[in-house]
N, C-alpha and C positions, 0 to 999 in steps of 0.2 A: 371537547369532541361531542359532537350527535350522537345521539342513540340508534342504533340500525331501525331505518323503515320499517318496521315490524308489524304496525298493528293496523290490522286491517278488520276488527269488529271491536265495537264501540258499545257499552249499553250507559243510556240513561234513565234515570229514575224520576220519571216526571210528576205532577203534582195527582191525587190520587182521581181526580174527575176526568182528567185527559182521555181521552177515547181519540186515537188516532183519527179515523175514516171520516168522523166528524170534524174534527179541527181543520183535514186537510180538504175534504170535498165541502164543507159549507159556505163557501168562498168561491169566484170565479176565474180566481187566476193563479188557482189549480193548473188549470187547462192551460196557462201560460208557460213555455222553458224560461226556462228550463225544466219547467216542472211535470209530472207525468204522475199519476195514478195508475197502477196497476189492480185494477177489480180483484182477476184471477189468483193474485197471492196476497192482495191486503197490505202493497206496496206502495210506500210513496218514494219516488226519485226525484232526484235535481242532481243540481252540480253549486258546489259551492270549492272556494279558493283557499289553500294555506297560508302562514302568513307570508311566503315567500313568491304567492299570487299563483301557485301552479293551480291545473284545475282536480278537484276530485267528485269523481261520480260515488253520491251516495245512493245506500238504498235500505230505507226505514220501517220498520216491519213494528209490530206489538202483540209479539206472541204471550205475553202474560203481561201486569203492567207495565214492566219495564218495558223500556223500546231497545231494539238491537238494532243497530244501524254498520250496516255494512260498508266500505271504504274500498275504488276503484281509482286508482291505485291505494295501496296500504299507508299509513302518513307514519312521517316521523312523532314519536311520544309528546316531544313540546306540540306541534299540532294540530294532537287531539284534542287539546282545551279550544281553540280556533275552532275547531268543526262543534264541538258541543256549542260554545257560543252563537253560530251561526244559527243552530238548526232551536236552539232555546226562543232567537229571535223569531224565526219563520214559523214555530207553535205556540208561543206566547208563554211559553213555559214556566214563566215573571209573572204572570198577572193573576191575582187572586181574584175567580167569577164569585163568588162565594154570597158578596152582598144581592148581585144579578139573580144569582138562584133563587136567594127569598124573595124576590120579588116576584119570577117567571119561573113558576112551577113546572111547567109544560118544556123550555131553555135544562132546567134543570135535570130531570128524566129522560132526554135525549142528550145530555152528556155537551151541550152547544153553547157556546161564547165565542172557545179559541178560531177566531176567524184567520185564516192562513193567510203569510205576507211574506216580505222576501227579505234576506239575509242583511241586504242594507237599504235604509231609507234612499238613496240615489237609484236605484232598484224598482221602487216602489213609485218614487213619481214619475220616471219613464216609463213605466209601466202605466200609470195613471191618463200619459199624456196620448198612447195608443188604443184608448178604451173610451173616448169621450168623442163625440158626434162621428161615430163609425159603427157599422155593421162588425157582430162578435168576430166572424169568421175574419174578416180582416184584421183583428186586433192580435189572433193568434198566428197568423201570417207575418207580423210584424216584425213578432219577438221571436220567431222563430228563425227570420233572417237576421235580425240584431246577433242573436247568437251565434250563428254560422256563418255571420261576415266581418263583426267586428271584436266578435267575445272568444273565438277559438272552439265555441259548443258550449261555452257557459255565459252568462250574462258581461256585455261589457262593461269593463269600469270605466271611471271618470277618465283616465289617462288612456283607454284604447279609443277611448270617440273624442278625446279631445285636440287631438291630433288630426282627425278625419276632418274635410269638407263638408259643409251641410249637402251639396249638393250628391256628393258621395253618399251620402248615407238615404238620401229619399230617392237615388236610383235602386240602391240596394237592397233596401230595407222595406220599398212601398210604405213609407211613412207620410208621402207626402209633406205640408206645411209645417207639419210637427219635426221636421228635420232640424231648422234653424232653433227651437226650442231645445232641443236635446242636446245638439253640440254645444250651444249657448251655457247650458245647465253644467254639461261634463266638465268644459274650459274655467267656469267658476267653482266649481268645487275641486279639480285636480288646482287650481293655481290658490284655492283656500278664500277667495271671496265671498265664496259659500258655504259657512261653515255647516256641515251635515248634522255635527254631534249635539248643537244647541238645541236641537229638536228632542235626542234623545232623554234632555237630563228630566226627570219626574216630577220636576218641581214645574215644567209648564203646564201653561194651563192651553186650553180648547181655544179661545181667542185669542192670546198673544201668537201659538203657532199658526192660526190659520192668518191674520194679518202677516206675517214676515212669508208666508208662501205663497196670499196673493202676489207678492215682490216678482216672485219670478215667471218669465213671460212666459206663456202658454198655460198658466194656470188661472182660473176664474173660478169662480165661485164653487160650481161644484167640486170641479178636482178639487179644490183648498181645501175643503168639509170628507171628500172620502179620504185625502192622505191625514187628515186629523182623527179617522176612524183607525187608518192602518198605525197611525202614533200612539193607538189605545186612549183619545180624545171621541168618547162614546156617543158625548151627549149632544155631539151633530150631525143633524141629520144631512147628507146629499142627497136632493131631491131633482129628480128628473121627469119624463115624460113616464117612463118606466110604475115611477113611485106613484102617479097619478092614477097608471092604468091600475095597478094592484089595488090602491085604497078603495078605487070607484068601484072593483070587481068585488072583493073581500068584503065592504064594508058598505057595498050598496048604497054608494052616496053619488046622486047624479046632479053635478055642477057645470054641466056641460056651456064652455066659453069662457067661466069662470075661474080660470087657474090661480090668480091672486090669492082669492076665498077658498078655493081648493088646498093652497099650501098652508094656509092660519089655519085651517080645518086639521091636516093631517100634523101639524107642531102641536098642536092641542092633542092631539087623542093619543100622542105618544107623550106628552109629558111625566102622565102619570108613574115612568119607567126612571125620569131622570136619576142618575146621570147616564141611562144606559139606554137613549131612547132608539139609537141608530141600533143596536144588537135588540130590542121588540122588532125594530119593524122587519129587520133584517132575519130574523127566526119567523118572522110569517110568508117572506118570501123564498127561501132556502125551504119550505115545505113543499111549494110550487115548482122547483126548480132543481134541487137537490140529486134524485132518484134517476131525473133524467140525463144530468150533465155525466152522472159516474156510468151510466149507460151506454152513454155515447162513446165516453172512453174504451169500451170493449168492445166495439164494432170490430 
């Protein structure tokens, strides 16, 4: 027999450098649901799934260093290990920055590594696949209809979009082309073609996971390098247009036409960080970008 629904506050005991507000606003898709920052109480919400797939609305506070995490509805005691696992995932609450600190003194006294990501890597490259040659605001338009048409208000799984039409889902969801990508994706991982976990085990490395993710359609080069960042594969960097305007701004380096020599320029001057080159460059942009996204959120 189950134990009665009962527990509906949760605390976890995370590693001692964690600083919530940091782990979860240094990161863009924060601003993604199901995900929410609440400025005004030092909240972070989502919705993550029991093991029985119902949904729960949490909501994550660090009133001292532990964290209290509140539960919408209350879960049964087996789980509560489910929602701690999820949300360990989503803060990185696994990963030792420790070596990162001695390197980046400045990462280190702003409490910065845990870059926020989402409960499951299938999650994370959907999300991936809405955030590449599109306007922000349309990427949070996306996953906000993902949620509220195929996910119930939480993120859908493999098995709620793999049943969907692609063409259903880019009337729905404004995903345009990236529809046939996403059901594509869903259908092989609900049916196991795609195994998700080989990504998870430690022992990969940064080049084997990002060849096996080139594999999958809709993903190129950069997605392949930022979902090898969200795998905690540090030491690649995803370089865009973005990455160009920063270096040229920050580092006063004018290459103008020459993007080639632009990109060997900026792999060079982040080396010095390996294996942690993507979280240097990424703590120089999160200074630029940081203050104002959590800003925005309080309007």
């Amino acid at each position: 027999m189950r134990m009665p629904r009962d527990v509906s506050v949760l605390r976890i005991t995370p590693p001692a450098d964690l600083v919530l507000k940091t782990a979860v606003c240094s990161y863009g898709y924060f601003k993604l649901a199901p995900n929410r920052w609440d400025e005004a109480s030092q909240a972070y919400h989502t919705i993550v799934r029991s093991g029985d797939e119902q949904l729960i609305n949490v909501a994550v506070t660090q009133p001292s260093q532990a964290l209290r995490v509140t539960c919408r509805p209350g879960v049964w005691r087996t789980d509560a290990v489910n929602v701690r696992r999820q949300l360990s995932r989503i803060l990185r609450l696994d990963e030792d920055f420790s070596a990162f600190h001695k390197r980046h003194a400045g990462a280190k006294r702003a409490g910065f590594g845990r870059l926020i990501r989402s409960a499951t890597l299938f999650e994370d490259i959907v999300k991936t696949m809405t955030v590449c040659n599109v306007a922000w605001a349309n990427s949070v338009r996306m996953n906000e209809l993902l949620c509220e048409h195929f996910g119930d208000g939480g993120f859908p799984t493999p098995s709620q979009l793999a049943g969907s039409r692609a063409d259903a889902v880019k009337r729905k969801c404004k995903v345009g082309y990236r529809a046939a990508w996403i059901v594509r994706l869903a259908r092989d991982v609900a049916a196991g073609k795609f195994d998700v976990a080989w990504f998870e085990d430690t022992q990969r490395d940064g080049d084997e996971s990002f060849d096996r993710l080139r594999i999958i359609h809709g993903v190129g080069p950069y997605a392949a390098n930022n979902i090898c960042m969200l795998l905690g594969h540090y030491d690649r960097l995803a370089i865009d247009t973005e990455t160009y305007r920063h270096f040229k701004q920050v580092h006063q380096v004018d290459t103008a036409g020459r993007d080639a020599q632009l990109h060997r320029r900026i792999e060079r001057h982040y080396e010095k960080y390996r294996p942690y080159q993507y979280l240097a460059y990424w703590y120089e942009l999160w200074h630029g970008y940081g203050d104002r996204f959590v800003a925005e959120d309080t309007r």
